[in-house]
N, C-alpha and C positions, 0 to 999 in steps of 0.2 A: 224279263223283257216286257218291253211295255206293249209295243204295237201288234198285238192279236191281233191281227184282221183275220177276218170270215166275212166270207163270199153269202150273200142271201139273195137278193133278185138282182136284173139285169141291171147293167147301167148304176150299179149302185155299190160303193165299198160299204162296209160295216164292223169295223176293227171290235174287240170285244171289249178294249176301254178309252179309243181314241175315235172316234166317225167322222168321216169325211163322205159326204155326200154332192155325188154329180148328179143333177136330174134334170133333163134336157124339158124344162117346164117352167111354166110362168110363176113368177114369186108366190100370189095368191093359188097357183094348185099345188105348187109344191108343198108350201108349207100347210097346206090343207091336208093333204097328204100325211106330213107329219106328223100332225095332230092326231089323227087316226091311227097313224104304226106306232106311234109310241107307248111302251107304257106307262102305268101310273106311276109308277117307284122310282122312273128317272127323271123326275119332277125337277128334285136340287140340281142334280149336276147338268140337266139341262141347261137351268138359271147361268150357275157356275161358267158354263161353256159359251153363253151368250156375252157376259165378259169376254171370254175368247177371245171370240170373233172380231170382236170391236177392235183389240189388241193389232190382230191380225190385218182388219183392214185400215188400221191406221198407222200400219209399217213399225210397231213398235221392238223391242228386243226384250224378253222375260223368259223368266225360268220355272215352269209349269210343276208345279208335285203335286199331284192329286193321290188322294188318300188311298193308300195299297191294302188297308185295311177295312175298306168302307165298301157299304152293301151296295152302289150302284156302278154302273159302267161310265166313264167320263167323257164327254161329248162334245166337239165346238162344230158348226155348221159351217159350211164353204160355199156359197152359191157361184151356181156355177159363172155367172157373168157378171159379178158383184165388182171381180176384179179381173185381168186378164194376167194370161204366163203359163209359166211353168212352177211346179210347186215342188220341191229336192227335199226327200227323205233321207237319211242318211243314219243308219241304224243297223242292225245284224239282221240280215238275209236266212242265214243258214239257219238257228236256230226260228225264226217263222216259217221257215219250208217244215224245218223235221215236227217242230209241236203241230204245227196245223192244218198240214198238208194243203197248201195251196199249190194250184197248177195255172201257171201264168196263161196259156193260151186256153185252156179252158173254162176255168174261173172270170182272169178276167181281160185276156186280148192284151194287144200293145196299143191300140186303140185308145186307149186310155192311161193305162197307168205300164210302166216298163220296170222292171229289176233287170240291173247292172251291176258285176263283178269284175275284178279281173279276170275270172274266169271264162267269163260269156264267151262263145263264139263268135272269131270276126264277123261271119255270116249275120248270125243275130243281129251284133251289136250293130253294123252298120246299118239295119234298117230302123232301129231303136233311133239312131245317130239323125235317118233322116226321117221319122219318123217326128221328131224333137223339132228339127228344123222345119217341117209344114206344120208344125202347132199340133198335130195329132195327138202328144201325149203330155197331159197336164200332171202328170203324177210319178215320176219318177228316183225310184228308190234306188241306193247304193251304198254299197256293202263299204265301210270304213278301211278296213283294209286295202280294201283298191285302192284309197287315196294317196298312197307307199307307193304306189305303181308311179312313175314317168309317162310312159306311154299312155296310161287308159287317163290320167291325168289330163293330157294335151289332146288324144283325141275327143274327150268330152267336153273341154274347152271350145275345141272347132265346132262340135256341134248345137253347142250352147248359142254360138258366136251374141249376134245382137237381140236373141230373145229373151222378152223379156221373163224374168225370173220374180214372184213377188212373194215366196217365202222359202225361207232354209227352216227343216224342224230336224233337232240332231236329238233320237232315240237314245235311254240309256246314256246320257249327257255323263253322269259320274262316271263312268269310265276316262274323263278328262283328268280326272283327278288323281295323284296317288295315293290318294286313302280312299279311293273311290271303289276298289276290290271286286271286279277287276279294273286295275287301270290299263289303258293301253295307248301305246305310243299315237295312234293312228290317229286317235281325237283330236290330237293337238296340231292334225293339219285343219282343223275345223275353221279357226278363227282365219287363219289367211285368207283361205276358199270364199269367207264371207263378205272379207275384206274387198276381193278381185271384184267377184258379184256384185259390191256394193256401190262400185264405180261406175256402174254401167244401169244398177238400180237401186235410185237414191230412195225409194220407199221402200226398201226390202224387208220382210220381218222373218227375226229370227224366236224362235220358238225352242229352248231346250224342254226335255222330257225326260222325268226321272219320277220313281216311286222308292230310293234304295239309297236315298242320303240325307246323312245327319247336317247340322250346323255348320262344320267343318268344308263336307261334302258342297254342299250348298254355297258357301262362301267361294269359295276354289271355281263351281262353274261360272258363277258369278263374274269373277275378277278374269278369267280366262276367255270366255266368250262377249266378255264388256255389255253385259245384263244390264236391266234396269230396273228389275224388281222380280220377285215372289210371287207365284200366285197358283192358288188360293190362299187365302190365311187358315193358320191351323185354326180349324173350329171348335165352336166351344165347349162340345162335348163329343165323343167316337160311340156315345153306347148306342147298341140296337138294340130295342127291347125284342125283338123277336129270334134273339141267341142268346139261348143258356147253356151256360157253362158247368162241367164237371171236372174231379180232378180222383185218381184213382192211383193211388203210391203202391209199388209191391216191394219186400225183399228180397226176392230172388224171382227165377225165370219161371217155376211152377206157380208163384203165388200170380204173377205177371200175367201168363195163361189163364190161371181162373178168373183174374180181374175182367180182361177181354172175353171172356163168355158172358158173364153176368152184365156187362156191359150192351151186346147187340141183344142176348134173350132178356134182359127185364129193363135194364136202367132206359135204356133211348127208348123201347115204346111207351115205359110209363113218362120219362118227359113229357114223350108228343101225344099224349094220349091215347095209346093204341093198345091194344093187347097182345100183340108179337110182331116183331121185325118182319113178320113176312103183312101183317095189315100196313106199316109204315109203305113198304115197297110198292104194294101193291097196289098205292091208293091213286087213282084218274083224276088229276084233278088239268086237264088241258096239257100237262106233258107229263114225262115220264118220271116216278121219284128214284132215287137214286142214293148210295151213301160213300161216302171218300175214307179210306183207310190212307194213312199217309206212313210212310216207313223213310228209314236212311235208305240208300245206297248199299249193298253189301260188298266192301270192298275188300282187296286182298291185303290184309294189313293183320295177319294171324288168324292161328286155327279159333284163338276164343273169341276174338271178334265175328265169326264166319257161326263159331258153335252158338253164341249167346242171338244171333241177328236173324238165323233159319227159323227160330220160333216161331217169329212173327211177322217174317217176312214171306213164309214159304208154304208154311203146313197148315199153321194155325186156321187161317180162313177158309179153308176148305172142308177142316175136320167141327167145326161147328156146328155148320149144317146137319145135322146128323138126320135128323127129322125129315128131309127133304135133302137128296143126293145134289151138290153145287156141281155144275160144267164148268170149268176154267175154258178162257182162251188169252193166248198169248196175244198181246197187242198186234206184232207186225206181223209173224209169220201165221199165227193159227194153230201153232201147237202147244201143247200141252207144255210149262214150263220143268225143269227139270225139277227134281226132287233138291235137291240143295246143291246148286252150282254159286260160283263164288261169284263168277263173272255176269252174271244174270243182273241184266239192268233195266228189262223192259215191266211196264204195268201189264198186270191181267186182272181181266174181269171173274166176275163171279156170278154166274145167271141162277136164278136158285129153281126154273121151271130147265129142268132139260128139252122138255119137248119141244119149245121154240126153236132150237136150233135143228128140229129135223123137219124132211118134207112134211110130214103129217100135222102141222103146227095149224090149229085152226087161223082159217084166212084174215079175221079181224086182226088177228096176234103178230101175224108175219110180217108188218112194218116196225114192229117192237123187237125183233128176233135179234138186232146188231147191239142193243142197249143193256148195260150192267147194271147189275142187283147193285153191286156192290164194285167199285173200280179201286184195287189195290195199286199205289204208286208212291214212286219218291218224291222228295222234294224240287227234282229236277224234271220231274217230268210236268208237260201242259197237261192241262185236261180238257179237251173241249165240250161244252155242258151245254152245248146253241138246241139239244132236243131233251134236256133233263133236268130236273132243279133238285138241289142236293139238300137232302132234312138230313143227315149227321154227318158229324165231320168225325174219327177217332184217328190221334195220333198214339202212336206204340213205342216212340223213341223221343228223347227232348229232340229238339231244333235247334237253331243258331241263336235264339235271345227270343225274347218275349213278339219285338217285333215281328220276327219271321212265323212266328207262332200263330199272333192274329192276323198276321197278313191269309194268312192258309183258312182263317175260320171265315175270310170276306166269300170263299168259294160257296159258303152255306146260306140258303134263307132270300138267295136275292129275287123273290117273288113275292117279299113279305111275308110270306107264312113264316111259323116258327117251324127252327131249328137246333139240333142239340150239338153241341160239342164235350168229346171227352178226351180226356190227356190221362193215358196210362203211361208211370215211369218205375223206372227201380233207380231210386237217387243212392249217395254213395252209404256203406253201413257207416253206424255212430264211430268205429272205430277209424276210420279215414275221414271223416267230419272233425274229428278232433285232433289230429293231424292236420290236416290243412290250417286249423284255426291256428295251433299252439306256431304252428310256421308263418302263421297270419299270409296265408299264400292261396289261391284258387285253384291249385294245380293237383292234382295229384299226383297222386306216386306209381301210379299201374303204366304200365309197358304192353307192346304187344304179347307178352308171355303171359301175361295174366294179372289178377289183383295181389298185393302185397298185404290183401289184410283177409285174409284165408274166404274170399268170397269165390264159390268156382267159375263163374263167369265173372263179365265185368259190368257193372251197374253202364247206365243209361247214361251218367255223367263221364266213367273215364269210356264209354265206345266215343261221344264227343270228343274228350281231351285226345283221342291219337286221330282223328277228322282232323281236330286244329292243325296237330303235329305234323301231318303230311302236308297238308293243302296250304297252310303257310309258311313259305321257306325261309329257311335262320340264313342270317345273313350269309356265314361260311358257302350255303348253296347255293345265294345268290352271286356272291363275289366270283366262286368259281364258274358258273356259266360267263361272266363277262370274260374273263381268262380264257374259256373258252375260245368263246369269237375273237376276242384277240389273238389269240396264237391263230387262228382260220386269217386274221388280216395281214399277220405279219410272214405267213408261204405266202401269200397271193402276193404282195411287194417284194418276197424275193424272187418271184416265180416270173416278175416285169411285168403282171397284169396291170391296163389301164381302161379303165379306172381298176382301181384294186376292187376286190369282188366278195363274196363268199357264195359257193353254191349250195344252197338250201336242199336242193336234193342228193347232193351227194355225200355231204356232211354231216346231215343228222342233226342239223342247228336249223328244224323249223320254224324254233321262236326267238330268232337272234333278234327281231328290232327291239324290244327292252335291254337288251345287253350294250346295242348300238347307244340306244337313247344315251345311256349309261355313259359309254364313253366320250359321248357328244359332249355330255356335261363336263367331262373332265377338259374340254378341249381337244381331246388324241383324236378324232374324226370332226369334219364341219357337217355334213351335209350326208344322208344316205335316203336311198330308193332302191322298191322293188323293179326288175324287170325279167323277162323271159329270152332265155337264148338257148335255141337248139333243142328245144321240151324241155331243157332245167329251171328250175328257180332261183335267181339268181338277188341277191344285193349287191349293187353299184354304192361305193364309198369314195368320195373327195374328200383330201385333207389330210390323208393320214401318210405319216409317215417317218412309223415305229418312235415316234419322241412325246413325250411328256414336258410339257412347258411345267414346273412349278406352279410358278405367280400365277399364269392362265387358271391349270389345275384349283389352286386355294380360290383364284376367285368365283369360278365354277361352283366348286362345292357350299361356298358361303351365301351365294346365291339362291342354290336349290335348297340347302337348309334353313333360311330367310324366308323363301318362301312357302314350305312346308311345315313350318314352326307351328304347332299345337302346344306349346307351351306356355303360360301367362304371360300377356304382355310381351310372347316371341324374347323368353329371358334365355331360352336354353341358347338360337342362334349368334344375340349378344355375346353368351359367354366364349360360344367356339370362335367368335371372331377374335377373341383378344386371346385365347389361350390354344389355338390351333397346331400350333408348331414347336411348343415349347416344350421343355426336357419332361415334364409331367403332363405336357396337354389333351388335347384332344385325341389325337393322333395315336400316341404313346398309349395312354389308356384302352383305347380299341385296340390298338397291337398286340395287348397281354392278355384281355379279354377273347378273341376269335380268330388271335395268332397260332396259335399252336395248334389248334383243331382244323385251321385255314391249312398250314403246311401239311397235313400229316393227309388232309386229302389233294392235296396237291403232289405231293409224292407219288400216291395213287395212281391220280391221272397221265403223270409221266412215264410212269410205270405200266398200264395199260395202254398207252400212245396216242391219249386223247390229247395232252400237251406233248410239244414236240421242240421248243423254242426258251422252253424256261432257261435254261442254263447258259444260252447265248444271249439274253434276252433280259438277264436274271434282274438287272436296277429296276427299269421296265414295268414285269411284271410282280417287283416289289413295290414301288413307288402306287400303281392303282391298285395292289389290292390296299393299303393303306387307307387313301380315300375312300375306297369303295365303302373302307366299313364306316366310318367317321361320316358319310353320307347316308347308310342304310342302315346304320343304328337306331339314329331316332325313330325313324318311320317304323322298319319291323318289328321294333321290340314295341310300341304304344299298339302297332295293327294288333300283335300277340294280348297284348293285354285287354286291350276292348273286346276280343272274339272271349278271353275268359272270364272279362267283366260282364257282358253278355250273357253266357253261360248261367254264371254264379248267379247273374237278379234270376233267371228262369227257374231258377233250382228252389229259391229264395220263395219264388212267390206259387210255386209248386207247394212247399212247405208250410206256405199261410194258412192261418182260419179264422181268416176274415172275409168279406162275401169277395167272389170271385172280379162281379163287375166293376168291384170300387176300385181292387185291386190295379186292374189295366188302367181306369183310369186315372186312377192316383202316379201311375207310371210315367204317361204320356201328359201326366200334370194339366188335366182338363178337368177335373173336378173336388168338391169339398170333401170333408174329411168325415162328412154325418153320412152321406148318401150311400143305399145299398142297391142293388138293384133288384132283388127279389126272384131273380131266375138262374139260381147255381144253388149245390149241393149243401155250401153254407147256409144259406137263407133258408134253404129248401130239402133236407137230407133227405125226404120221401122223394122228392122230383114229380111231383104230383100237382104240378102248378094248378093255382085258381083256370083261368084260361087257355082257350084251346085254339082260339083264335086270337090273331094279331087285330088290332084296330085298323079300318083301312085306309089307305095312303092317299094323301092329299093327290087333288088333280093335277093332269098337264095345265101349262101355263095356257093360257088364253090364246085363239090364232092372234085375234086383232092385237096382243103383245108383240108378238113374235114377227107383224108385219109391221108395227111402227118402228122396231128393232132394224129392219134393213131398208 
């Protein structure tokens, strides 16, 4: 997610890579002001953000990507009376509350800025509501989901009524998209909502926000929310001299362990100059240093998934320290994490002084006593680092692609000092290397039982390949949730509910509106919203009623494959147009491909009582699972393949030995084919760099710039 906000002084937001600044002050103190708190390093994206603004106050529509991998935080400035209104966030709530713990009345009042959910309390909301309406609150955020809501819909409508409104910014924009991962229904109320707002303000500027989409991605928000442009342009080169890179391959899980010892006692202090991890830690220089261990998830997906992931997710970090006893603390609660629990999802620190944490902690020290040596976390967790700057990064599992990889290395170094980065993996043995090739396939052959090529755990690559296997669903388990919620639509129509329904609480279909969407496309439902009756959660559905139009159906799906076409030239939707129905077409093909695997859990679910209607029903729920798969073909099998093409380039360039820097950028195609960068293990295999310090960073921009600017 993009929008970190962190709360720092009064009157003032400070997101960790978006700022929005209210400052009840005159142009020339404000920005006097800002010349002052800023620092040097956010020099570019200052510049960057000054485009912005301009965007902004010239009502335009663009599609923002600021660099997910790059060392500064992204900035556009809001004055506060440059323009008047209201300003609508509309992004995820929940996970900003749980990474950053923000506390709306404490943090920051409804005086300014409101979050709204469906959730909210009437009480709340209606002072939020008039709140809005005396102009008190310039800033208010709302949760995408709600926009499913009817109700919270129409009453934010009312409260909106004639005020004026003079930007919409929609967070996590790729979620519009379905290659967007996650895609979700809710976005796609985006564009109307702009539409409404736009009638009433004809300068409105819409602002999408993404750091998590390719070409593809990118186009789709584009043509969805009727953009006008890109912006930034990709630049002309991602390197920072002040990150070097390491790369550290094991065969097995004990060679793995020893890598990561030799890795925090000798590789990262001789990097950064230091004589041991605890001089790195220890050193003052205005905040605290600090180092990121990054781990998967430890999910229940077998015992040798759970046996190969405890290494180094659990034990490892604490039995290093030997020289100096580590205190663990559990993120939320404060206790000790368990010894190898499966379900264990939270980060813990690593303090390598115990004494801080007790009363007798000398008094200097006791402002430092909440802050880790060391902060072990997944890739889902936040980090917030607003009191620490990170000199190494160590990851101990691959990641999702290269991308994801440097995105994680931007958490290092952003003070300009230097910083190290190390990638420990166990990629797969030569004997499943050579398999895969002779199959010309990126897949492996290991299961959750184990490796197939006598390795006792499973390498780094297949714990990946069964991530892929769970978290992307084959079509078969997609089809059947729509089955699902159909057979839920079709008791509610014989049951004479009006509108027909589905209770989300009582059903166990908390994430029915993709299955809805789903049938939307097919035609079988027009129109569906959340609402609340009686404490349930409910979906209200018009339109449906139990039939399947055909022609509607065919032109439904040729539509949503027209439009979702990633294929040259959009050759693949062409061809289902003209061979869609025919004795060999489209159709028919999917039926033999994800027929037999489709019925045999569909029996299943009949058989458990999750379907209850198939056999009265049987044309029905024959005729959509049909489409369903001839429309979630293309898309799940290419998602599947880019998560393994993915994969494969990280393995790939794990495997090189060529310098590290050129590497990434030869990747992301910003650089020649001579250039090395001099600070990675290739260049470098002592890691003894010339320099200890980074060169320092150009100045903030000029005030008198930044006042001719507004």
């Amino acid at each position: 997610m993009l929008l970190n906000i962190q709360y720092l002084d009064a009157n003032e937001l400070h997101p960790g890579r978006l700022a929005f600044k209210f400052e009840k002050l005159s142009f020339r103190e404000r920005l006097r002001l800002e010349n002052q708190k800023a620092p040097a390093n956010e020099t570019r994206t200052a510049i960057r953000g000054k485009n912005i603004s301009r965007k902004v106050l010239a009502g335009d529509h663009v599609l923002v990507v600021p660099r997910a991998w790059g060392d500064d935080p992204f900035y556009f400035l809001l004055p506060e009376f440059s323009k008047t209104g209201l300003i609508i966030i509309i992004g995820p709530i929940s996970d900003l509350l749980h990474h950053q713990g923000i506390s709306f009345k404490n943090n920051f009042g409804l005086h300014y800025t409101a979050f709204v959910n469906s959730d909210t309390k009437d009480e709340e909301r209606r002072v939020i509501h008039g709140d809005i309406r005396t102009g008190k609150v310039r800033f208010l955020h709302i949760e995408p989901e709600s926009l499913k809501v009817r109700h919270f819909r129409e009453k934010l409508s009312d409260a909106i009524g004639k005020e004026a409104v003079n930007m919409v910014l929609a967070d996590a924009a790729h979620c519009i998209s379905e290659w967007g991962n996650p895609f979700n229904p809710s976005y796609l109320r985006i564009p109307g909502i702009v539409h409404d707002l736009k009638k009433r303000n004809p300068g409105l500027a819409l602002l999408a926000f993404t750091t998590a989409a390719g070409n593809i991605v990118r186009q789709d928000i584009m043509e969805a929310l009727a953009l006008q442009e890109i912006f930034p342009a990709i630049p002309e080169s991602l390197h920072r001299e002040n990150i070097s890179h390491q790369v550290m391959l094991a065969d097995n899980c004990e060679e793995k362990a020893a890598a990561y010892v030799r890795a925090v006692h000798r590789d990262i202090p001789a990097a950064l100059g230091c004589d041991s991890i605890y001089e790195v830690l220890r050193r003052k220089r205005g905040m605290e240093e600090m180092g990121l261990l990054f781990c998967e998830q430890a999910p229940t997906q077998g015992k040798y998934i759970i046996k190969g992931l405890a290494a180094h997710y659990l034990v490892e970090p604490r039995e290093i320290f030997c020289g100096e006893p580590a205190h663990l603390r559990a993120e939320n609660s404060g206790d000790t994490p368990p010894e190898a629990s499966a379900q264990w999802e939270y980060p813990y620190y690593i303090v390598l002084n115990p004494a801080l944490e007790s009363n007798d902690a000398p008094e200097e020290e006791t402002e430092h006593k909440a802050l880790p040596d060391i902060w072990v976390t997944t890739k889902r967790v936040g980090v917030d680092m607003k009191q620490t700057q990170v000199r190494f990064v160590i990851h101990t599992t691959l990641s999702h692609g290269i991308e994801r990889w440097y995105q994680a290395s931007a958490r290092a170094g952003r003070d300009g000092r230097y910083a190290h980065q190390v990638h420990i993996a166990e990629l797969p043995n030569p004997a499943c290397e050579a398999d895969m090739r002779e199959r010309h396939s990126d897949i492996p052959r290991c299961t959750n039982e184990g490796c197939v090529f006598d390795k006792e755990n499973l390498c780094d690559y297949g714990k990946q390949h069964l991530l892929i296997s769970e978290t992307c669903p084959g079509v078969e388990d997609e089809t059947l949730r729509v089955l699902e919620v159909l057979d839920q639509l079709i008791s509610s129509l014989e049951n004479g509910d009006d509108p027909v329904q589905i209770n989300l609480s009582r059903s166990g279909l908390m994430h029915a509106d993709l299955p809805l969407y789903r049938l939307s496309v097919l035609g079988i439902i027009d129109t569906f919203c959340m609402a609340h009756q009686k404490g349930d959660v409910i979906f209200e559905i018009s339109g449906f009623d139990a039939f399947l139009d055909a022609a509607l159906a065919e032109q439904g799906v040729l539509a949503h494959l027209q439009k979702n076409d990633i294929s040259c030239h959009k050759t693949y939707a062409e061809h289902i147009a003209d061979h869609l129905v025919d004795e060999n077409g489209e159709i028919a093909c999917c039926n033999a491909q994800y027929g037999p695997e489709l019925r045999k859990k569909i029996h299943r679910h009949i058989e458990s009582g999750k379907i209850t209607h198939y056999h009265t029903h049987r044309t029905l729920f024959t005729d959509v699972s049909d489409y369903m798969a001839v429309m979630l073909h293309h898309i799940y099998e290419n998602m599947r393949q880019m998560h393994y093409q993915r994969l494969w380039n990280l393995k790939a360039f794990l495997r090189s030995e060529t310098c590290r820097g050129a590497g990434l950028q030869r990747h992301f195609q910003v650089s020649d084919a001579n250039w090395q960068c001099g600070r990675c293990d290739i260049c470098m295999p002592d890691l003894k760099f010339r320099d200890t310090e980074p060169s320092s960073p150009s100045a903030y921009p000029e005030l008198s710039e930044l006042e001719e600017f507004f």
